[in-house]
C-alpha positions in Angstrom: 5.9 54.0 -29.2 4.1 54.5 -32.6 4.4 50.9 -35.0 6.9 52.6 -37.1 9.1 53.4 -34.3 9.3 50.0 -32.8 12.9 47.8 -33.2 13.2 45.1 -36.0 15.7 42.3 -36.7 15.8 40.6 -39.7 14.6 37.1 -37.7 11.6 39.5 -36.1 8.3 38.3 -37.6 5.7 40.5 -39.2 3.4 41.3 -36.7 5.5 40.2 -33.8 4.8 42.5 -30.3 7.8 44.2 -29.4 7.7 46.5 -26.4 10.1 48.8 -25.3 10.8 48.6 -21.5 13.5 50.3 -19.4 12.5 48.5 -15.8 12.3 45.1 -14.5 10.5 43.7 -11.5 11.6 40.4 -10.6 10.0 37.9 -7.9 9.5 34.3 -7.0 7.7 31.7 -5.4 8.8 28.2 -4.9 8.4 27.0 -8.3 8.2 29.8 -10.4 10.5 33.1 -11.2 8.1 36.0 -12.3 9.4 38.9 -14.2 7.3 42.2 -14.9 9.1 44.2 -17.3 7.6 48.1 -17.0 7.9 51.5 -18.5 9.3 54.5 -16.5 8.2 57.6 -17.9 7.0 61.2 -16.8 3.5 60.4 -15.8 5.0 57.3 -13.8 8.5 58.2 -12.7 8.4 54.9 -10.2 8.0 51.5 -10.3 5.4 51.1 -8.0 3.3 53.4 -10.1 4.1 51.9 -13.5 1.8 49.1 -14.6 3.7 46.0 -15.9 3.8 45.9 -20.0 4.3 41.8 -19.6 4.5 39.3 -17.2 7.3 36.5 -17.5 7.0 33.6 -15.7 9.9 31.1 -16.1 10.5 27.5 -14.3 13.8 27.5 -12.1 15.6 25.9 -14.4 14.7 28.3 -17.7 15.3 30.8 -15.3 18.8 29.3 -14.7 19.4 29.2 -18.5 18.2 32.6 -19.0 20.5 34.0 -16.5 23.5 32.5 -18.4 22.3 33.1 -21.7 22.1 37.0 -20.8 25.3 36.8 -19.1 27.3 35.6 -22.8 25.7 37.9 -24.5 26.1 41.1 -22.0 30.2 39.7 -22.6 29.4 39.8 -26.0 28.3 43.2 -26.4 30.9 45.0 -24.0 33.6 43.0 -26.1 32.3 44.9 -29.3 30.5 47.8 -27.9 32.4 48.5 -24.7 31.4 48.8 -21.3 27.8 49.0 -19.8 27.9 51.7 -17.0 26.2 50.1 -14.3 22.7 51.7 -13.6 22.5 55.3 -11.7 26.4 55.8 -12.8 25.2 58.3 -15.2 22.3 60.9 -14.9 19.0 59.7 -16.1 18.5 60.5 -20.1 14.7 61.1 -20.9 13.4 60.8 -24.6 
């Protein structure tokens, strides 16, 4: 994704990193949850084989939050956009 192409919201800071990923890995150990967010794409079509953009790693109880913090605003969105098909409910779109 070239710099001009990458998503901006007016409360995004110049020179912010954003980084477009479309698959999540998530794990955890006793007091940690660890989220690798990765890129599918044609040269790798798995997760196994895609290297993780970013690593995560929340305490249980940020993790807790976050949970319920995506949760509102996944309600939010379907309320004004609609419904998010669940994932492999549609055929894979490739840009």
């Amino acid at each position: 994704m070239a710099a001009s192409d990458k998503p901006h919201t007016p409360d995004t800071p110049d020179g912010f990193p954003v980084i477009y990923t479309n698959f999540a890995r998530i794990t955890h150990g006793p007091l940690e949850f660890l989220i690798d967010f990765k890129r599918s794409s044609p040269e790798h079509p798995d997760a196994d084989s895609s290297p993780p953009l970013v690593r995560v790693v929340l305490h249980p109880v940020i993790a807790k939050s976050f949970l319920q913090a995506l949760q509102e605003n996944i309600a939010k969105y379907e309320a004004n956009v609609g419904p998010i098909p669940q994932a492999g409910s549609q055929p894979h779109v490739m840009h």
